[in-house]
C-alpha positions, 0 to 999 in steps of 0.5 A: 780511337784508331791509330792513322797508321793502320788506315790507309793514307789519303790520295791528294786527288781524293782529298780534293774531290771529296773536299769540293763534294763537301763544299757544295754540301756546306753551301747547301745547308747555308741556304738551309739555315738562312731559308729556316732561321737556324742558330747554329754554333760550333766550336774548335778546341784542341792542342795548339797547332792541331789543325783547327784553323785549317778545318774552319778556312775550308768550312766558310772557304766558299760560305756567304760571310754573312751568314757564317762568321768566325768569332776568334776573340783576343785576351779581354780588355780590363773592363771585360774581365769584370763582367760575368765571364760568359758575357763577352761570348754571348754577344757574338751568338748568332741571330736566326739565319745564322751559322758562328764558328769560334775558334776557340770559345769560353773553354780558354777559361778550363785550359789557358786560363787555368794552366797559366793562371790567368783566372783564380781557382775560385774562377776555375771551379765556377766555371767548370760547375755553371757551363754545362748549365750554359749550354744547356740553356744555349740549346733551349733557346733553340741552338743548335751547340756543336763541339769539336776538340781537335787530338794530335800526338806529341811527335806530329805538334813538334814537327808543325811547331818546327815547321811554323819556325823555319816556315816565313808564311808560318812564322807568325802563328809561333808565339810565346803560348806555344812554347808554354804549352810545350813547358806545360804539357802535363798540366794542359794534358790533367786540365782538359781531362779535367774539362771533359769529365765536367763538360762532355755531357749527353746532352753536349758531347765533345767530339774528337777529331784525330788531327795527325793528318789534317787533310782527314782531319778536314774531311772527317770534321766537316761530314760529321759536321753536315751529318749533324745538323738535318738540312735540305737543298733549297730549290731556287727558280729559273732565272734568265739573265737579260742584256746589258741596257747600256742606251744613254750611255758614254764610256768616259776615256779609259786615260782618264783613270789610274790604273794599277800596273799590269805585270803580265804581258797579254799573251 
């Protein structure tokens, strides 16, 4: 992997321009997978604070909800923890027509749940042996899986730990995981090697995002993103937008409503 040092640093204008390119391009397969009926999902993996949900706001940022969703599932309830382990993520798999992105997936099993002893070894190796079965036939049901897992240096998550502590707006993405994973880094670290030795298969690759500097890390994602799943521009005709046919009509008062304050003056 390169190092971001040696690449030359990303100009905010550039990261702008090339941001909205990308946009359009990410509205235009949207109306591609509702026009063909693609079930596609993505997942977002990684290090805590590496980027991922930065990455996943400027993909659905100008994208029709109802076509592309984000699926960020809480700690299971008691009775979800007594079904088969993948039933509560297969719920939330799309229909034709849709795109779902899963900030954070049913890998919580092979990283949190293992390093933290939320599940039994027992558990843990099932896992690791029946999900890229799961996969595999996630993908001859016709969907299209895609994997990103999100890299950042030690130095670069401490300083965006730091930031979410001193940070108001930021705060509240601080939590006591974090922490942990601080206190656990080595068992995380042996934890997703182990992941990917079972799971980065041909069939479904882990692709790896270098997250130290998030506006390239965007970037980069979301091309390769776009490369990966073939689309074309849906052509839409000519509309003419008629007038307004207000006839038999009658404004009620405008003192008749309560409006909200208007802070600003007019000028």
């Amino acid at each position: 992997m390169t190092s971001d040092r040696t690449v030359k640093k990303l100009k905010k204008k550039d990261y702008e321009n090339e941001l909205k390119r990308l946009q359009v391009e990410l509205v235009k397969l949207q109306e591609w997978i509702k026009h063909s009926g693609l079930k596609v999902v993505v997942l977002f993996e990684g290090r805590d604070a590496a980027g991922k949900g930065g990455v996943i706001k400027r993909i659905t940022e100008k994208l029709n909800p109802r076509v592309c969703r984000i699926v960020a599932l809480p700690a299971p309830t008691e009775k979800e923890k007594t079904q088969w382990y993948f039933q509560r993520y297969v719920a939330h798999l799309p229909s034709a027509g849709e795109m779902v992105l899963f900030d954070r997936s049913w890998y919580n099993r092979a990283g949190v749940e293992k390093v933290m002893g939320f599940c039994t070894d027992n558990e843990y190796e099932e896992f690791l042996r029946s999900c890229p079965e799961f996969e595999r036939m996630l993908q001859r049901s016709g969907i299209i899986l895609l994997k990103y897992w999100f890299s950042v240096s030690d130095e670069e998550q401490e300083a965006r730990f730091l930031e979410r502590i001193h940070t108001p707006i930021k705060r509240w993405k601080f939590s006591p995981m974090d922490l942990e994973s601080r206190n656990r880094w080595a068992e995380y670290s042996a934890a997703k090697d182990r992941m990917f030795a079972y799971t980065d298969t041909k069939q479904c690759p882990w692709w790896v995002v270098d997250a130290d500097d998030k506006k390239k890390a965007r970037i980069n994602c979301i091309s390769h993103l776009l490369s990966h799943i073939p689309f074309e521009e849906i052509h839409y005709p000519h509309i003419d937008l008629p007038e307004v046919n207000k006839e038999g009509y009658v404004r009620a008062p405008a003192d008749s409503q309560t409006f909200v304050p208007n802070l600003f003056s007019k000028d």
